[in-house]
C-alpha positions, 0 to 999 in steps of 0.5 A: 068891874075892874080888870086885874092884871099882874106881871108874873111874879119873878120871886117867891121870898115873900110867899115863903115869908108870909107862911111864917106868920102864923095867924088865926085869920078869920076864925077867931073874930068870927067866934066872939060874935058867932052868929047862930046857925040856920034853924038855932040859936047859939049861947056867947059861952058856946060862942066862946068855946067855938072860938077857941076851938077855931083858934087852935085849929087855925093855929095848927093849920097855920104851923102845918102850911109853914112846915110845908113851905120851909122844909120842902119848898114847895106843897107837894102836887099843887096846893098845899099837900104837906099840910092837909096831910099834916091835918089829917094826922091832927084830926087823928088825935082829936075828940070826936064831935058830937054828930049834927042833925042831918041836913034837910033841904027845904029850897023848892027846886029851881028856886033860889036858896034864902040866905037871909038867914044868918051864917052856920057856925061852920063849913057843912058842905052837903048843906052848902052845896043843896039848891043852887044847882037847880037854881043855875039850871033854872035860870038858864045859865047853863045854856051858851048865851048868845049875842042879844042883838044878832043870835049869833057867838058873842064878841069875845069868842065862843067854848064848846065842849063836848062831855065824853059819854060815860058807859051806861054799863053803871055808876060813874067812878072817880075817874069820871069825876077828874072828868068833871073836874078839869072840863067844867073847870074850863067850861066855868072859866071861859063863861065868866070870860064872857064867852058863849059857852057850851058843854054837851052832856050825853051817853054812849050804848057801850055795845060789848060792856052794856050787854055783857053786864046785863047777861052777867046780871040776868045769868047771876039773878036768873040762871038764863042767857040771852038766848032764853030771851030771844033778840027783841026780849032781852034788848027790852032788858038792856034798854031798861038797864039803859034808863036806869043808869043813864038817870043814876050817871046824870045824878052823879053829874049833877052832884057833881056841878058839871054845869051842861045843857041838859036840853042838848043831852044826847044817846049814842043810840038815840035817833039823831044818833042813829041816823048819823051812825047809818049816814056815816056807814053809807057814806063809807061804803059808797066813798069805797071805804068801808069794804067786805072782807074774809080777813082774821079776826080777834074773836072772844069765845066766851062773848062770842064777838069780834074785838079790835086790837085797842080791845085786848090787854096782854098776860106776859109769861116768862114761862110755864103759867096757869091760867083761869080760861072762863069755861074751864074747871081748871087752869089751863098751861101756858108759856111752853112750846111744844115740838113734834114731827111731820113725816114726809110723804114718800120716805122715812124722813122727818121735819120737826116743828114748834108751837105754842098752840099745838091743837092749830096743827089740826088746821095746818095746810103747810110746812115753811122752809127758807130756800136758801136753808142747805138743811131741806134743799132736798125737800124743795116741792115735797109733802107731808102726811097729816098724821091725824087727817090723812086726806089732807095734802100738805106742801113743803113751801119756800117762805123767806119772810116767815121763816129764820134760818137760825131759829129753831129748826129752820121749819115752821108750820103754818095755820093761815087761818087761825095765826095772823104771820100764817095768815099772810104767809099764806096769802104769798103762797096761796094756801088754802085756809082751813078753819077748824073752830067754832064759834063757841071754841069748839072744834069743828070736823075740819079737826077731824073725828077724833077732836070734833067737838071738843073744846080747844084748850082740851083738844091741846092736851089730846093733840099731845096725847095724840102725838105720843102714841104715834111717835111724833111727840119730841119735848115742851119747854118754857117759852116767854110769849105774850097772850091776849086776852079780852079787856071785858071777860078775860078770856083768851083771844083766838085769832078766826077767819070771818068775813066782817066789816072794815074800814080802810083806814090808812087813807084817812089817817094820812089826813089826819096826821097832815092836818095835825102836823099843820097845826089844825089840832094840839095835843097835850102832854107832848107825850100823848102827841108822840103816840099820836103820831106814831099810831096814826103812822102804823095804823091797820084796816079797822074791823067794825062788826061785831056778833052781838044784839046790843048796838047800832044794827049794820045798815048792810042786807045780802041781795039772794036771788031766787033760783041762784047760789047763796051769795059769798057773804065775804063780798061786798057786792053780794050786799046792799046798803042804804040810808033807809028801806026805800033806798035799799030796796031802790037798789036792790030792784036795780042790782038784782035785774027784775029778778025775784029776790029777798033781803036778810039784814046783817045780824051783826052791830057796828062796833061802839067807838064807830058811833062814838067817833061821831061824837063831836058832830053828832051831839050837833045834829049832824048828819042835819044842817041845824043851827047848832050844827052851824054855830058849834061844830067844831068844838073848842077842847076835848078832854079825855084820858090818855087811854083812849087817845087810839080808841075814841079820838083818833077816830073823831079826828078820821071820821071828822076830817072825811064826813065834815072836811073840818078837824073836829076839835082844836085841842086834845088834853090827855088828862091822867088815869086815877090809880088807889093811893098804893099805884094800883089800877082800880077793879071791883075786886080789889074794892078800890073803885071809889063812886065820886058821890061817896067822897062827896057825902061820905060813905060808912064801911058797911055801905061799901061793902053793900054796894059789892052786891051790886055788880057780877062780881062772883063771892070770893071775889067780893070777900077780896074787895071787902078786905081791900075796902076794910084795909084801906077805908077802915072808917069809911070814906069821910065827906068831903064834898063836891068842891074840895073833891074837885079842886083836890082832883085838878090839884093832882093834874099836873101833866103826868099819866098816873094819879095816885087818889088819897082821901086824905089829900081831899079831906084836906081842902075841905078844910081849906073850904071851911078856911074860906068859909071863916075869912068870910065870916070874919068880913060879914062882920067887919063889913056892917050895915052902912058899908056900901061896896065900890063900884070897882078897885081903886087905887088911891094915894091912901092905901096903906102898904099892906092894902097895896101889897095885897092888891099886888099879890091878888093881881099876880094870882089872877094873872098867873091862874089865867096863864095857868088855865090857859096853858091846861096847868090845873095843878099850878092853877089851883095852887096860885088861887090855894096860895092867895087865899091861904097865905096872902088873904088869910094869914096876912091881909085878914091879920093886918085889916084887923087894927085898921078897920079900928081906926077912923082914918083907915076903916072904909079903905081896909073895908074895900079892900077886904071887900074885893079882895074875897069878891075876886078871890070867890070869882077866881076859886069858882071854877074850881068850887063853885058851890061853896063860892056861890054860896059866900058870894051871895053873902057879900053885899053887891056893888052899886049897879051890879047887873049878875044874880049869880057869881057864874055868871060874874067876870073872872079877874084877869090882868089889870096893870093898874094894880101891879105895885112892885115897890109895895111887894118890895117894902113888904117883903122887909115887914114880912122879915121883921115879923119873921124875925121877931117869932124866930128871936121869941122862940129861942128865948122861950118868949111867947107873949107880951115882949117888948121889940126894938128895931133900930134902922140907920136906913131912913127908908127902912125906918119909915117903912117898918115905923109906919107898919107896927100895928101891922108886925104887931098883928102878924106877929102876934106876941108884942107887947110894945114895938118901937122902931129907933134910929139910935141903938142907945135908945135899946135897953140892956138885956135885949137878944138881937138878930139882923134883919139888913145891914142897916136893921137889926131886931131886939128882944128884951128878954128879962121876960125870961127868968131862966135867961143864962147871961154869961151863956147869952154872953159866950154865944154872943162872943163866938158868933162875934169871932165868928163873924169877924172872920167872914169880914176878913175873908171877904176883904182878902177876897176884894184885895187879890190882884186883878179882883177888879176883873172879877164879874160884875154880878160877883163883885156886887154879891160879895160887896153885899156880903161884906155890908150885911157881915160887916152889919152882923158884927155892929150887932152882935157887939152891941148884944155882947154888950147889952148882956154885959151891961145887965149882967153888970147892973144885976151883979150891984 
């Protein structure tokens, strides 16, 4: 085939001109010789009523597009907005249609769908999408074809990317079908460019999510935890969980078109997987890395684990707030301080204290003061008495860093083991660290015998009580605090001293950020690059284990020798790590000395994004050398949501870096998070998590509300989902299939953090898809049994204006889409392959190859055109859509030697400068004027068929120009009856309405066709834009005549004499209109 290329276009005149045609395109041929639909028959007289059915629909479309255009400028998001929402409101009024049978998929799996059959009447997108996918699957198009002569990448370079695994906590949602959209969308367009590609499906364990929807699940079903299963039964459970979504996830892909290898499908729990994970914690360890500490912790009481700080959202409060805690009847109260005495050891004195947290004094092992603080130089070295543990010693210390003179009053207690500023306060200090929780948030007896036992938030309230007995008590008042809280159960996140797992991080972001200032990674949008930098700048020492069962256990045993203390399990020599048991126990023999010994394995599992910032790697059998490994690794794009640029890629990129040497991937898009159409984040129980196949085959109201039963969600909050679902899919969501979903999501892409999803906007490119779908019904039919395609484009002295100009404009799209892809602008993508089809093919060239494929002399060159015009304009939507393109590709007949079964595995369009004619763009846009012209006179004298126009050129390039294109003005403009361009203005008849169309070319309208015509008022409008008009003349020419003019600027004095010719030319025309009218009022009054 031939390549396409195009300049960028440098204007948009003509765009805007050719959404003023209003056109039928396609729909209206394509009726009156209907083709009956698969399995049926249709009648020419319900062929008729299709037609007409068709034709408003496509005159209503046509009007909405132009709406759009004129009075915004531009479609709001991408491609067309304006208009699909102007849709919408149509359908809103129309008749219902009768429901067609269900489609029933009779392809056998693998095999190629029969397109022997004649075309369906109309867009159906279920049965257009059935068959292919299994098809493509079958004949290995999905898997990276590699070089035939060496096995090695083809020439023309090589695309990888890895699929972020989705969680098998449950079904994908729609933010995973923007997933789908965006990097298939890239994976398609660079097979076409001929490259070997690969995307790499795969899915990840999810330790905190998975295991707490299955207790969530089995507590809801069952009333038993995992602990009434026991480790090894209830991880029986999970893998089965495991299995059950992971199939359902890989449907939805599918259904989605995400074409990956599914022979390369990774789990981050599989073996290779887990090899990696153990390789990647042992190279760690023994690089020094990863390193045993007693350090805080944020712990989740109801989960009973440690998080990272990426894992915790915040409750702001401004003051007093009650909050549900899980595990308490009733709210708890936040967003006060508290303030209390400390009596000091030896006097009567007193030092007051604040706290947000008042049962943490029960773990206080100091009181801080600044040493310069005049206030308590008398209290330097002294002590305070505990007045609930009497034992307890507590110092008074000096602390310049914890403590500001001028805030409160000047003396802060410190609990280092359970507040993250008390932690390193008493670190300098040396203080000891008491904990006084349990695990399960209860308090343990280092509270003391009056609070042992009881749950925190209830030990706040008697703490309190405590105070106010014995006098020490001085007042609450609101107090602004943010609270964290857990991301998965919402509980309130207590910060306790464990001894864990953790990775020192900072060295390894270093590298990270040097590398990315050296350009070996892009980032995108510029914002996401700016919190890279600044988080990898600020990073912390990574806590990797966490308490529970599900997940990648530690590779990490305690070394007890017989007859010897328990070893400190806060030290990380007290441990032994290894690859498998063999090396282990090697080492074990070596550190215990001959001594006799037992090992006990960690109970704790590595924290999930330490698997998954394997990722890139992993999927290609590291820690192995494999051929993938070799041929893959690095990837070329990762693309994921800017929510978890910290979590998961900031980790790929450390991890990458140290156990490759190599940056996994060279760029990072960031695409946005999907909010309800009213900015809202989706949650199951606000109802608006939307699952992309009920988009895709519509879901009725009542299955919405079914699928709440699905989940955990507790029965009122699943009543709220169903007023959600109720208020904002009263009718269900409509189907709209798998391509309009995905072009409609790339269309949203247009670089910002927020997606605001509306159905409607989707529902609308359906339509576009059934305009695709009639253009190329309308081209079946013009295309008959004896046409044979080119072999490729030609450009020859024969084509007509209108077949260069679109030419020209099929160029500028594929070159702008390519530029568009290649820079990750999906919305302008979609928007430049949107405007072609609709604006350009549709509405123009389909219009204007109507008469010329009646004639003899410009049949077979129109046929070509139209012919590559939708074979290239498929190849540039597949991307995007690609089982509606598939499926219309394989209606065109092929070309003579074309070697591809499949339009996936076609050549994509790129920038042919053979094509780049912008002389035709030029001529063209001067018909688009006159067509526009020409409605616009019709509209203001009531004229809507049958009208005879004048175009009268003293310009002989205009004239030639418009007198070789009347059939074309005709068939866009579609209401002339005769059209005679002329170069004398005596040659137009009396009673003509006119408009200028340049300074040489104005437009006539006869309109005796109007019987309510008003001649004198006709005459009086005539007069007053005359004088009018002759006032501008006389402007522009005392302008010209000013002393010094001539050293005006070039650019001024050529616009202002371009002005004056086209004013000068308005006067000429409104002369003779004045007396044209005049005449026939003349002649009418005889």
């Amino acid at each position: 085939m031939s390549e396409l290329a195009a300049s960028q276009p440098t204007e948009t005149a003509p765009l805007s001109s050719t959404s003023a045609v209003h056109s039928t395109t396609a729909e209206e041929e394509n009726a009156n010789a209907s083709q009956p639909a698969t399995g049926g028959s249709t009648s020419k007289q319900a062929a008729k009523k299709e037609a007409k059915k068709a034709e408003k629909l496509a005159k209503f479309n046509a009007k909405a597009a132009i709406k759009a255009v004129t009075t915004t400028g531009t479609t709001t998001g991408g491609a067309a907005a304006a208009s699909e929402s102007q849709d919408a409101k149509k359908e809103k009024s129309k008749p219902k249609k009768a429901e067609e049978p269900a489609y029933v998929n009779t392809t056998p799996a693998g095999e190629k769908k029969d397109m022997s059959q004649p075309m369906a009447s109309g867009y159906n997108p279920i049965a257009v999408e059935s068959a292919w996918y299994d098809w493509w699957e079958a004949k290995g198009y999905f898997k990276p074809a590699l070089d035939p002569d060496n096995g090695k990448i083809k020439k023309e370079g090589q695309f990888v990317i890895p699929l972020p695994p989705p969680n098998v906590t449950g079904s994908l949602h729609i933010g995973h079908g923007l997933t789908v959209a965006i990097q298939d969308t890239l994976i398609r367009w660079n097979r076409m460019l001929g490259k070997t590609v690969l995307y790499v499906p795969g899915f990840d364990h999810a330790g905190i999510s998975t295991q707490a929807v299955v207790e969530g699940r089995i507590w809801k079903l069952e009333g038993k935890t995992r602990h009434d299963y026991g480790r090894e039964a209830f991880l029986e459970k999970v893998w089965a969980w495991k299995d059950e979504y992971q199939a359902r996830i890989t449907k939805q892909m599918r259904r989605l078109g995400g074409s990956c290898d599914w022979d390369r499908a990774a789990f981050s729990m599989d073996e290779v997987r887990s090899k990696a994970v153990t390789e990647n914690f042992c190279k760690l360890y023994e690089d020094g890395v990863i390193f045993r500490a007693n350090r805080l912790v944020n712990w989740c009481v109801h989960l009973n684990t440690t998080l990272s700080n990426l894992e915790l959202e915040k409750i702001e409060c401004t003051g007093k707030k009650w909050i549900k805690v899980p595990g308490y009847e009733k709210p708890v109260m936040f967003g006060v301080i508290t303030s209390f005495a400390y009596p000091i050891e030896g006097s009567d004195e007193k030092i007051i204290v604040a706290t947000t947290r008042p049962e943490t004094m029960l773990g206080d092992t100091a009181v801080a003061i600044h040493p310069n603080d005049p206030r308590y130089k008398h209290l330097h070295g002294k002590f305070i008495k505990h007045p609930f543990i009497p034992d307890r010693k507590i110092p008074i210390v000096l602390d310049d860093i914890v403590v500001d003179m001028e805030f409160g009053t000047g003396a802060v207690k410190i609990t280092p083991a359970h507040d993250p500023n008390d932690y390193a306060c008493g670190t300098r200090n040396k203080l000891e660290f008491i904990n006084i929780m349990n695990d399960d948030g209860t308090l343990n007896e280092n509270a003391g015998e009056r609070f042992k036992g009881m749950k925190r938030f209830d030990a706040r309230g008697a703490v309190i009580e405590g105070l106010k007995e014995l006098g020490l008590f001085i007042e609450t008042k609101d107090n602004a605090m943010v609270i964290p809280i857990c991301g998965k159960s919402k509980d309130i996140i207590e910060p306790i001293l464990k001894p864990q797992w953790w990775v020192n991080s900072k060295p390894l972001a270093e590298e990270a950020l040097a590398r990315t200032r050296a350009g070996d990674v892009s980032i995108i949008p510029k914002t996401s690059e700016a919190e890279w930098y600044t988080w990898l700048g600020n990073i912390q020492d990574w806590c990797i284990s966490r308490q529970l069962w599900w997940g990648h256990r530690c590779p990490a045993y305690l070394l007890c020798i017989e007859g010897e203390p328990r070893p400190d399990t806060s030290d990380s020599e007290s441990w032994i790590v290894g690859r498998n048991m063999e090396e282990v126990t090697e080492r074990a023999n070596k550190a215990a000395g001959g001594k006799k010994y037992t090992l006990e394995q960690d109970e704790d599992v590595l924290d999930t994004w330490f698997s998954s910032g394997l990722w890139p790697f992993s999927i290609q059998g590291w820690p192995d050398k494999t051929s993938d490994y070799e041929l893959f690794y690095p990837s070329s794009v990762l693309e994921t949501g800017w929510d978890i640029l910290f979590f998961w890629v900031a980790r790929m990129v450390m991890l990458g870096l140290k156990l490759t040497g190599k940056m996994p991937f060279q760029e990072v898009i960031c695409h946005a998070m999907i909010r309800d159409a009213h900015g809202r984040k989706m949650s199951k129980s606000l109802g608006n998590v939307i699952d992309p196949v009920d988009v895709v085959e519509g879901a009725s109201l009542e299955k919405l509300h079914e699928q709440l039963y699905a989940g955990n969600l507790p029965e009122h909050e699943i009543e709220m989902a169903k007023k959600g679902q109720k208020a904002d899919f009263p009718r269900g969501i409509p189907q709209c299939g798998t391509d309009a979903l995905r072009f409609a999501l790339c269309a949203y892409s247009g670089g910002g953090r927020d997606i605001n999803l509306e159905i409607n906007r989707v529902e609308g490119y359906r339509k576009f898809c059934n305009k695709i779908w009639n253009a190329t019904a309308f081209a079946v039919l013009k295309l008959d049994e004896s046409f044979v395609p080119p072999a490729t484009v030609e450009v020859h002295k024969d084509l007509t204006l209108v077949e260069r100009w679109i030419y020209h404009k099929l160029n500028q799209a594929a070159t702008e889409l390519n530029k568009c892809l290649a820079e990750r602008n999906f919305m302008n993508a979609t928007s430049a392959v949107y405007s072609f089809w609709l604006y350009e093919l549709c509405d123009v060239y389909i219009e204007a190859a109507k008469p010329l494929t009646q004639s003899d002399a410009t049949r077979k060159s129109a046929q070509d055109t139209l012919y590559n015009c939708l074979d290239y304009g498929l190849r540039m939507l597949h991307p995007f859509m690609p089982f509606v393109t598939e499926e219309l590709w394989q209606r065109l007949p092929r070309r003579p030697n074309e070697p591809m079964e499949s339009i996936m595995v076609s050549s994509f369009p790129v920038h042919d400068p053979r094509l780049v004619d912008q002389a035709a763009e030029d001529d063209f846009a001067l018909v688009f004027s006159a067509t526009k012209t020409i409605r616009s006179l019709a509209s203001q004298y009531n004229l809507q068929k049958d009208v005879d126009v004048y175009i009268s050129c003293s310009s002989n390039k205009e004239a030639d120009i418009l007198g070789g294109e009347v059939e074309t003005i005709k068939a866009l403009a579609k209401l002339i009856k005769n059209l005679n361009v002329v170069r004398n203005v005596k040659e137009i008849p009396a009673g003509c309405g006119s408009s200028i169309l340049t300074s040489d070319s104005s437009v006539y309208l006869d309109v005796l066709g109007n019987s309510d015509i008003d001649l004198d008022a006709e005459i009086r409008k005539a007069e007053e834009k005359l004088a009018m008009a002759n006032l501008n003349v006389e402007k522009l020419k005392k302008a010209e005549a000013r002393p010094g003019y001539e050293k005006s600027p070039l650019a001024v004095r050529e616009a202002n004499a371009e002005k004056l010719r086209l004013t000068e030319a308005e006067v000429s025309n409104l002369q003779l209109t004045k007396e044209l009218f005049a005449k026939l009022k003349e002649n009418n009054q005889k």
